[in-house]
PLY file of the C-alpha trace (Angstrom):
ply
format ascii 1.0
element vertex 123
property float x
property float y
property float z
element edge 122
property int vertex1
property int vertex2
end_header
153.60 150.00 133.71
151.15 148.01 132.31
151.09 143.47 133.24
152.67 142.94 129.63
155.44 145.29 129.98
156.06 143.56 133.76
156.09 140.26 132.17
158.46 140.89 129.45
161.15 142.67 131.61
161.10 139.44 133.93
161.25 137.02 130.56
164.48 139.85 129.81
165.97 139.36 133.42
165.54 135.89 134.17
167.37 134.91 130.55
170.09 137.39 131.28
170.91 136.40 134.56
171.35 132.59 132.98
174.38 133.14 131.52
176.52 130.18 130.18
173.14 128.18 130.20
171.53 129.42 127.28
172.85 127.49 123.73
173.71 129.33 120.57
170.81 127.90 117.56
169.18 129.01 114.47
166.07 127.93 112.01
166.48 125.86 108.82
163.94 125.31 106.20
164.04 123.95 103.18
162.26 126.56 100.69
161.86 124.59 97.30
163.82 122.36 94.97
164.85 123.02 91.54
166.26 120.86 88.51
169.75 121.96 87.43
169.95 120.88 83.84
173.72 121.32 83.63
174.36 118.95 86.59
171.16 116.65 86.21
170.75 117.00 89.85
168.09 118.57 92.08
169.28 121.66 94.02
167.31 122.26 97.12
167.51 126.26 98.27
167.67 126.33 102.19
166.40 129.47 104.65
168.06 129.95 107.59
167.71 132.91 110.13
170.02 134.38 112.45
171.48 133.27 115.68
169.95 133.21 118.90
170.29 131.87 121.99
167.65 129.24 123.61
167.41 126.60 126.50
167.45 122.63 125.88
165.23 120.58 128.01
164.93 117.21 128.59
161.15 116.03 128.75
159.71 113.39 130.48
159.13 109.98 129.56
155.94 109.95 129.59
155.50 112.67 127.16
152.68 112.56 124.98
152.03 114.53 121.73
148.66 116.29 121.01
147.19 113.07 119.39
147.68 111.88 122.61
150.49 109.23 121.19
153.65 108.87 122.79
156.34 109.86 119.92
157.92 107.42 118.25
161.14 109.49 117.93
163.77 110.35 121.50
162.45 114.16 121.64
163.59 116.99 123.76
162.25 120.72 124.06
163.94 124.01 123.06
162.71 127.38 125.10
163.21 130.45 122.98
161.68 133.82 124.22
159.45 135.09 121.66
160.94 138.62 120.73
164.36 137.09 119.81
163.02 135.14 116.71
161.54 136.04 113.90
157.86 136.22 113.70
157.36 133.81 110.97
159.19 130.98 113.18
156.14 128.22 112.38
157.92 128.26 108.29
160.47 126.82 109.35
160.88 123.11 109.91
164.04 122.50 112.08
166.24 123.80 114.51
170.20 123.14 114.08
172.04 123.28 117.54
175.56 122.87 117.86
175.85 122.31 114.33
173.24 119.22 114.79
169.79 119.64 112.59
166.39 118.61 114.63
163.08 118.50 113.37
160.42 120.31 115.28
157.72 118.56 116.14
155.39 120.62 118.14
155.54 124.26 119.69
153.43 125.93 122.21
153.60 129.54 122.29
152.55 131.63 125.28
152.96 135.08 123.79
156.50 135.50 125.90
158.52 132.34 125.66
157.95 129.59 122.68
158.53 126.10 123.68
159.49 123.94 120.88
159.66 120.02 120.61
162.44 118.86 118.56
163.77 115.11 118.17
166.78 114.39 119.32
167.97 112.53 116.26
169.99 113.96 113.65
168.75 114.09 110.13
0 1
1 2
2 3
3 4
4 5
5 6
6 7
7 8
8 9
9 10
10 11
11 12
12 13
13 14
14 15
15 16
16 17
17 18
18 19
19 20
20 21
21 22
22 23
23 24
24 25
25 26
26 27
27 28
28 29
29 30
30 31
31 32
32 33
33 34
34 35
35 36
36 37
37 38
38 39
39 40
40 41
41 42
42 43
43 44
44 45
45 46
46 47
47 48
48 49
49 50
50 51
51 52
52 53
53 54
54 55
55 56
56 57
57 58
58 59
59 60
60 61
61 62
62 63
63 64
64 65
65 66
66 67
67 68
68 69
69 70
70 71
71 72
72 73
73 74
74 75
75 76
76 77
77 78
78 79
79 80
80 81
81 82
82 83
83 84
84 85
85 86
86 87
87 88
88 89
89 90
90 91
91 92
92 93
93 94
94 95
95 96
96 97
97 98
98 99
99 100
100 101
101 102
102 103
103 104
104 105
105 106
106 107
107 108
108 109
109 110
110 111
111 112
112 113
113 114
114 115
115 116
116 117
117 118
118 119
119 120
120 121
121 122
């Protein structure tokens, strides 16, 4: 068995043995906008993907962003393993939890688990 395989079964055991811990989320992105004539409005198509489960963290208060800047939004971090999203995850703009959109902010991606920062504010 090679180190990769090792790794990914203990990402696959430690998340299922979390149980009630992991949240129920999805991406959102909005694709383009288009001018309905009929209506006079603008009608903005949205992407979404399916389901999947992730962790919410609370960061630090001292959290800094890779400017070095501390945000100027109340942030928190969402932990999604890798293999459970889709692989073009940095398209999409924001993650809706509990029915509540966030904006991502920043992810770091270790080949197994992605760790997103999201702001805590509803758009």
């Amino acid at each position: 068995m090679s180190l990769r395989a090792l790794v990914n079964n203990a990402v696959d055991l430690a998340w299922d043995v979390t149980g009630d811990l992991k949240t129920e989320m999805y991406f959102k992105a909005a694709s383009e906008s288009t001018y309905d004539p009929t209506t006079s409005k603008l009608v903005e198509k949205v992407e979404t993907t399916p389901k999947f489960f992730g962790f919410l963290e609370k960061l630090s208060d001292n959290y800094l962003t890779s400017a070095g800047v501390a945000p100027a939004v109340d942030s928190c971090a969402i932990m999604v393993k890798k293999k459970d999203i889709p692989k073009n995850y940095f398209k999409f703009d924001s993650i809706v939890v509990h029915n509540v959109e966030h904006k991502v902010i920043n992810y770091t991606d270790d080949g197994y688990i992605i760790r997103f920062i999201v702001s805590t504010r509803s758009r």
